[in-house]
BAFI-560031 format. One record per atom (N, C-alpha, C): residue number from 1; residue in three letters; atom name; x negated, y negated, z. Coordinates in steps of 0.05 Angstrom, whole numbers. Example, Ala and Ser with C-alpha at 12.3 -4.5 7.8 and 13.67 -1.06 7.14 Angstrom:
2
 seq type atom     c1     c2     c3
   1  ALA    N   -264    114    156
   1  ALA   CA   -246     90    156
   1  ALA    C   -264     66    156
   2  SER    N   -257     45    142
   2  SER   CA   -273     21    143
   2  SER    C   -258     -1    157
This chain:
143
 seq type atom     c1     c2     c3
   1  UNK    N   -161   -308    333
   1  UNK   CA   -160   -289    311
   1  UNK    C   -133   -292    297
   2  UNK    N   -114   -293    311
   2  UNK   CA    -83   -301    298
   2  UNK    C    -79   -326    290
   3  UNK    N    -92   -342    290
   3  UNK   CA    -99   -364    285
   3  UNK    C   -109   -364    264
   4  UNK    N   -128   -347    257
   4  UNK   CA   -145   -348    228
   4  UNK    C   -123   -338    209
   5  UNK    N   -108   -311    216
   5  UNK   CA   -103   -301    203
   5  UNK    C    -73   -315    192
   6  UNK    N    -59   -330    210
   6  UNK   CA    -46   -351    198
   6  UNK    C    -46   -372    171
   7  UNK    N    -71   -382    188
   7  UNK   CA    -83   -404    171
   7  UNK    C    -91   -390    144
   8  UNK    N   -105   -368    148
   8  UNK   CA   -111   -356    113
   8  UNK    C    -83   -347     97
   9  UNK    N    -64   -339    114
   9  UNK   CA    -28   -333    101
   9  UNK    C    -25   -361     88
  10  UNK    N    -27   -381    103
  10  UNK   CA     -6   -405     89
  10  UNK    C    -23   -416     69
  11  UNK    N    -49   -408     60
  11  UNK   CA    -69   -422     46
  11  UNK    C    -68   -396     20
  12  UNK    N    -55   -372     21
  12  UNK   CA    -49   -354      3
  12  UNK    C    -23   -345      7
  13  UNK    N     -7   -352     -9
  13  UNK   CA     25   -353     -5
  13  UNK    C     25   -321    -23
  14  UNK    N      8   -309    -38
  14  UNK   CA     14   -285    -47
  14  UNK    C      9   -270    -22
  15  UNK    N     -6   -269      0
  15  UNK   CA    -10   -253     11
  15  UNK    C      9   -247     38
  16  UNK    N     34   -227     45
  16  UNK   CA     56   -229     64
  16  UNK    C     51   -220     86
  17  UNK    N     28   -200     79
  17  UNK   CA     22   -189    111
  17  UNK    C    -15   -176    111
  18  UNK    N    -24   -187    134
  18  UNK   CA    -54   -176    129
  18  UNK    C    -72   -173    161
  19  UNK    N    -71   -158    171
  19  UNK   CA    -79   -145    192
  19  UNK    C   -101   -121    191
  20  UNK    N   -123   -126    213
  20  UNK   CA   -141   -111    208
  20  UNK    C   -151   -110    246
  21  UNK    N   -153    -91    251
  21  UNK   CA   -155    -75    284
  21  UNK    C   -175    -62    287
  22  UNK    N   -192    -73    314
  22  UNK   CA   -211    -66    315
  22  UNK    C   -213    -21    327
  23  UNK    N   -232    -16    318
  23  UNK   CA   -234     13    326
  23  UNK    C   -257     20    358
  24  UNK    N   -247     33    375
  24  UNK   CA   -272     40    396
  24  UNK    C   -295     32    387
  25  UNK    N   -309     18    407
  25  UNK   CA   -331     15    402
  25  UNK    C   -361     40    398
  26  UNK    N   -342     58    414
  26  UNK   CA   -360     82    419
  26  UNK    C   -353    110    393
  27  UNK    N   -343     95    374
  27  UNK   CA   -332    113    351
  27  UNK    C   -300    121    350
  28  UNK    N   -291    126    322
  28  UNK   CA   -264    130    322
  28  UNK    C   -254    159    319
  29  UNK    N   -241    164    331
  29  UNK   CA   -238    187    338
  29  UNK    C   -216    195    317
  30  UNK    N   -213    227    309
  30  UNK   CA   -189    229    296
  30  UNK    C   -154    222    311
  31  UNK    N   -162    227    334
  31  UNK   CA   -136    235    350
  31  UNK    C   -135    196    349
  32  UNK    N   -144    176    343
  32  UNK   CA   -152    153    348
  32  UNK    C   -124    138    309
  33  UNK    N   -105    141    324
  33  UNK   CA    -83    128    295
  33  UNK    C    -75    103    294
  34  UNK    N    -84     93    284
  34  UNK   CA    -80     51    281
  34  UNK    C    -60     53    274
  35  UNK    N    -38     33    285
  35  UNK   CA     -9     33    266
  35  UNK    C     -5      5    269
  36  UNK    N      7     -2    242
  36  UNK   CA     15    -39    234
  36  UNK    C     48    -38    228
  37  UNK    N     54    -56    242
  37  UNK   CA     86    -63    243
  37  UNK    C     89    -71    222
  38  UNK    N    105    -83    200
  38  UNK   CA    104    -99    174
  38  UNK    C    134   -114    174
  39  UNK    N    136   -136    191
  39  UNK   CA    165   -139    192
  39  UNK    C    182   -144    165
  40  UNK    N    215   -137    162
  40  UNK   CA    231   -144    128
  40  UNK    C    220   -164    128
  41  UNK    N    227   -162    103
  41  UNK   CA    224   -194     82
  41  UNK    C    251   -213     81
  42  UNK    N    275   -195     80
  42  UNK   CA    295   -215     81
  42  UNK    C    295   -207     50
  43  UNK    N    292   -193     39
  43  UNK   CA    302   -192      1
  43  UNK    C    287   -156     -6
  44  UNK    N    304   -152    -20
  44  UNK   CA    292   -127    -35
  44  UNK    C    273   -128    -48
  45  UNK    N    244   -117    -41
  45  UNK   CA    217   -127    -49
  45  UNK    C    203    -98    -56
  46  UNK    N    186    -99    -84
  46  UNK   CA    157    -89    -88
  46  UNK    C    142    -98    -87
  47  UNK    N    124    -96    -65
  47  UNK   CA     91   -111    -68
  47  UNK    C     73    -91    -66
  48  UNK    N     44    -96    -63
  48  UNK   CA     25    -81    -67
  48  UNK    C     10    -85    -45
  49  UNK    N      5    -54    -39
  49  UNK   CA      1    -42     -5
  49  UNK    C    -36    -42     -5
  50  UNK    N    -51    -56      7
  50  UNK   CA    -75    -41      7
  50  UNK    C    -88    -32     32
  51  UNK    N   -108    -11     34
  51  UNK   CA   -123     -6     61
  51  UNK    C   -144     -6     63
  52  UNK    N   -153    -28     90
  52  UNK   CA   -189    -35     75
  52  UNK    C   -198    -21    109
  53  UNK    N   -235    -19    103
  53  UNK   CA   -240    -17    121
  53  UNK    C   -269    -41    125
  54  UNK    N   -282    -38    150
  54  UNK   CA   -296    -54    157
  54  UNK    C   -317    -43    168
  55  UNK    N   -341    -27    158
  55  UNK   CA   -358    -18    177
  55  UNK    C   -389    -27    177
  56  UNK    N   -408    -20    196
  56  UNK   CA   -436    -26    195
  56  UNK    C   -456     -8    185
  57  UNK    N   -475    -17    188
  57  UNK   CA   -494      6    177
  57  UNK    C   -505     29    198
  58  UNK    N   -488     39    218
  58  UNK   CA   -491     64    235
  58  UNK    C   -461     85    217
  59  UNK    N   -455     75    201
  59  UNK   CA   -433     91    182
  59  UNK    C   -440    112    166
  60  UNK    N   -444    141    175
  60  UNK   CA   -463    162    174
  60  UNK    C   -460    167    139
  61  UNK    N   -436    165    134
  61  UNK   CA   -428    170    104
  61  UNK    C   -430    157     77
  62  UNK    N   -428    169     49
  62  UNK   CA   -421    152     31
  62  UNK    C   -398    145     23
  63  UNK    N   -373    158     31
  63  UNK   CA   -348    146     30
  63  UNK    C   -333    148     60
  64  UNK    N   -312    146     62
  64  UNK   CA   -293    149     84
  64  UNK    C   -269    162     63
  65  UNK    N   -246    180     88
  65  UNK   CA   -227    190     78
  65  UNK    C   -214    179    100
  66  UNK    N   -183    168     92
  66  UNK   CA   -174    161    107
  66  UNK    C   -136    173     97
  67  UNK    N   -122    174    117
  67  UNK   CA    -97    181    113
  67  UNK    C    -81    154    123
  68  UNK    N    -64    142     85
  68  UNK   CA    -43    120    103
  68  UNK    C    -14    138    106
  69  UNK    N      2    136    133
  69  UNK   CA     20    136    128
  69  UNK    C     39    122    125
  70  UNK    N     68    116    112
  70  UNK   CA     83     95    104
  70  UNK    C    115     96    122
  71  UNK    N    131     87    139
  71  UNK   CA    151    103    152
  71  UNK    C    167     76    152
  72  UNK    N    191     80    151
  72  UNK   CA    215     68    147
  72  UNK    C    236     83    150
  73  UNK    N    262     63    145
  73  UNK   CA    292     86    139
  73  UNK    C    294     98    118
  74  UNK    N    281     89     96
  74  UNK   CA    287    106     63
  74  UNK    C    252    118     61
  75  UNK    N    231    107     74
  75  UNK   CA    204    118     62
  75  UNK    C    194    137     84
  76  UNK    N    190    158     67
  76  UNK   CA    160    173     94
  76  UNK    C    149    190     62
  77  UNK    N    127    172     69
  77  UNK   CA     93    175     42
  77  UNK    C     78    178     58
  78  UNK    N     59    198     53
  78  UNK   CA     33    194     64
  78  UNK    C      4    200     33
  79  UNK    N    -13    182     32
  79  UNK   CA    -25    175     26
  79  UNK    C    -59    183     26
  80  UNK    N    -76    197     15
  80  UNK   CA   -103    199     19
  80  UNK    C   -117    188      4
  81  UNK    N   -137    173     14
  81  UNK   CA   -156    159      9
  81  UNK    C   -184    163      7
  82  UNK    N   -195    158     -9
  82  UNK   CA   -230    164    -12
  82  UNK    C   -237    136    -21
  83  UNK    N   -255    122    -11
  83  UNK   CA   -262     99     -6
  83  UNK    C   -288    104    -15
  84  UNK    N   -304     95    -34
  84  UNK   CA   -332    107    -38
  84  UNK    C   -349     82    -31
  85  UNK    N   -366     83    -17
  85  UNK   CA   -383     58      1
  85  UNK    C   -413     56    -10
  86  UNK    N   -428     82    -24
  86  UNK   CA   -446     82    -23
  86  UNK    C   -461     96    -53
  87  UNK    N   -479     87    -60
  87  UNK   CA   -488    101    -97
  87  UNK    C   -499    128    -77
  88  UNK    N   -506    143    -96
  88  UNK   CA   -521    171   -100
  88  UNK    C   -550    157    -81
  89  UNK    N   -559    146    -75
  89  UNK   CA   -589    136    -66
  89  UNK    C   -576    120    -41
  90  UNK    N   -552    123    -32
  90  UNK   CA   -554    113     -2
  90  UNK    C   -549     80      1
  91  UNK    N   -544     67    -25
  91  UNK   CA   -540     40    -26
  91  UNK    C   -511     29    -27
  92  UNK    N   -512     14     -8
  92  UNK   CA   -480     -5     -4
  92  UNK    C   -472     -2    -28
  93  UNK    N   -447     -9    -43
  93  UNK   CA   -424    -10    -63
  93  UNK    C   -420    -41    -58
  94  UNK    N   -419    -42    -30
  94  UNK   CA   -399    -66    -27
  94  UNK    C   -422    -96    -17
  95  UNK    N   -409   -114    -15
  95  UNK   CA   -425   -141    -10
  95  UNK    C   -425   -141     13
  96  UNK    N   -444   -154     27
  96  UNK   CA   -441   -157     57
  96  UNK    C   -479   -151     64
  97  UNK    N   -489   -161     83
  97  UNK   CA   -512   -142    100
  97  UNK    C   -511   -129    118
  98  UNK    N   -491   -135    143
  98  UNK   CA   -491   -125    165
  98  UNK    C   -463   -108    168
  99  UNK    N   -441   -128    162
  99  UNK   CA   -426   -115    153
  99  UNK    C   -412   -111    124
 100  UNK    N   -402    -81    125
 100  UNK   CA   -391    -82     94
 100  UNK    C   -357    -73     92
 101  UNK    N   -346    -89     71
 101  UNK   CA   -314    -87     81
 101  UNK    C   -306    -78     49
 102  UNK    N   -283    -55     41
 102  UNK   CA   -273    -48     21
 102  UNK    C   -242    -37     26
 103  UNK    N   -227    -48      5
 103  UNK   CA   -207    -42      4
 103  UNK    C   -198    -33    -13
 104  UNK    N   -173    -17    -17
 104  UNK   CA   -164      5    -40
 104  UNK    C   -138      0    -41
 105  UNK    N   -115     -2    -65
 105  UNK   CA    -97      3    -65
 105  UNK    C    -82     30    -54
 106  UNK    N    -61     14    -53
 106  UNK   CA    -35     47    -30
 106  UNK    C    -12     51    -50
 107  UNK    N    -10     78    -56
 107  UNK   CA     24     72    -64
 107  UNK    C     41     61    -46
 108  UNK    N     60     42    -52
 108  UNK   CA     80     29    -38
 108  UNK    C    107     29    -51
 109  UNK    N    128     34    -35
 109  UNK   CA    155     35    -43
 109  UNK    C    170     12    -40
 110  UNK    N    194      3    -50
 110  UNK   CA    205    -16    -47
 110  UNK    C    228    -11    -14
 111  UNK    N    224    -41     -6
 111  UNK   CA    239    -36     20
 111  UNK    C    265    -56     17
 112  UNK    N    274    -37     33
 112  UNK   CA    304    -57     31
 112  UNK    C    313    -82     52
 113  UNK    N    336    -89     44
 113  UNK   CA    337   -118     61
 113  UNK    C    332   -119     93
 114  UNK    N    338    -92     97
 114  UNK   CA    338    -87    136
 114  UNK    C    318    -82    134
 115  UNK    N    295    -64    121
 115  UNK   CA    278    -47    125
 115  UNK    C    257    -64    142
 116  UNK    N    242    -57    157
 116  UNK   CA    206    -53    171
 116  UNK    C    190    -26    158
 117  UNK    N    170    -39    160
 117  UNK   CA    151    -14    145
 117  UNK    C    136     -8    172
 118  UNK    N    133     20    189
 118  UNK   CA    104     23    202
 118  UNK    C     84     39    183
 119  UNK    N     58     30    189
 119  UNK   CA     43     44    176
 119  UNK    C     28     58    195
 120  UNK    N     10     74    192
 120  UNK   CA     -3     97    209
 120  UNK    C    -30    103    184
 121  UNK    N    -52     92    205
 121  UNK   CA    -79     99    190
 121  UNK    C    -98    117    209
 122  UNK    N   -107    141    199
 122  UNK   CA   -123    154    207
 122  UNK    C   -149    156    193
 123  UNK    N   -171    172    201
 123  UNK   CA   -192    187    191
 123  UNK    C   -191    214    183
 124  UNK    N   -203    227    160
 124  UNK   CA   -206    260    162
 124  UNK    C   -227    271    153
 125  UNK    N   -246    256    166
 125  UNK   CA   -274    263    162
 125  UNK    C   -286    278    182
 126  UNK    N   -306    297    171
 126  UNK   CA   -315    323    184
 126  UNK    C   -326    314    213
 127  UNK    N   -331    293    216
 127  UNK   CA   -341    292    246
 127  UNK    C   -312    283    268
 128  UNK    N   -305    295    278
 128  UNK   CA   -290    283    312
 128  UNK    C   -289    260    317
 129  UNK    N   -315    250    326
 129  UNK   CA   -318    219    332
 129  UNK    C   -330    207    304
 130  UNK    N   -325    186    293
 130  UNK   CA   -338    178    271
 130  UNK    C   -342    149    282
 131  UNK    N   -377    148    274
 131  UNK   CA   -391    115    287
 131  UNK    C   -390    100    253
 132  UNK    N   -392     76    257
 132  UNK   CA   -400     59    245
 132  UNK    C   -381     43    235
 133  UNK    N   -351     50    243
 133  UNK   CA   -325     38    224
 133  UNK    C   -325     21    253
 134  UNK    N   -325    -11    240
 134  UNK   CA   -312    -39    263
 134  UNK    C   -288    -39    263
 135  UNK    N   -269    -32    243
 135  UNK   CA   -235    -49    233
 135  UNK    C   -229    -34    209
 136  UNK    N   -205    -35    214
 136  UNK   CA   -189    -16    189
 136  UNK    C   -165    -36    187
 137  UNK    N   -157    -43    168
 137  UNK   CA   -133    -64    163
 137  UNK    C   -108    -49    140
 138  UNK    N    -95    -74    143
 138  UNK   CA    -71    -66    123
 138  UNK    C    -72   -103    108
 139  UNK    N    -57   -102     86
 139  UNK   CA    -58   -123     75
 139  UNK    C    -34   -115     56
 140  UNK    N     -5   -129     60
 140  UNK   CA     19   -132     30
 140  UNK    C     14   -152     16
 141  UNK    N     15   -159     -5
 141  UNK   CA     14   -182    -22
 141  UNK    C     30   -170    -50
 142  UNK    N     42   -198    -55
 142  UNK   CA     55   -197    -77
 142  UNK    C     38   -184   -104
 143  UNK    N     54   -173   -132
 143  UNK   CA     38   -171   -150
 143  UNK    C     22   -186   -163
């Protein structure tokens, strides 16, 4: 898997960082917070933050809500998300059959030459356990 995700970096030089983590198999819980390291760049940088997810068709909903948070020495953002997955009639949005994957832009701040970014992704959807989400990722890429 780090392997792939290599190989797809050096084959997209816009793209700096792109990670995506698998969730319980038995559903994701709220208390359940994915967090992605984002190591500096080595230069004072704006790029563009996004948060995707990855789920199947046991995904009880037509959207997901999700909370990014953003943490550094100069940033603490947090972020809400509505991800809309599905028309008024219950039909995918997105491409895929088995599984379906969407991503959304994040606000993102500029980080400085020392800086690391952690990020912190949750759920805040009405159910406790939520089935049907495989992977929730992060992805930086240039503008």
């Amino acid at each position: 898997m780090l392997f792939a995700a290599t190989l797809l970096m050096g084959c997209r030089s816009d793209v700096l960082f792109y990670d995506y983590q698998p969730v319980n198999t038995l559903g994701w819980e709220k208390t359940d917070t994915l967090r992605f390291d984002i190591p500096h760049t080595g230069n004072k940088i704006q790029n563009e933050l996004f948060a995707g997810v990855r789920l199947n068709e046991f995904f009880p909903y037509r959207n997901i809500n999700l909370v990014v948070e953003q943490r550094s020495h100069q940033i603490r953002h947090r972020d809400t998300l509505s991800l809309h997955l599905m028309d008024e009639k219950g039909k995918w949005m997105t491409s895929g059959n088995i599984l379906h994957e969407l991503e959304e832009r994040v606000e993102y701040g500029t980080l400085q030459e020392v800086d690391s970014l952690h990020i912190l992704v949750y759920h805040i959807m009405p159910r406790q356990v939520l089935e049907g989400v495989v992977e929730v990722g992060i992805k930086v890429k240039r503008p």
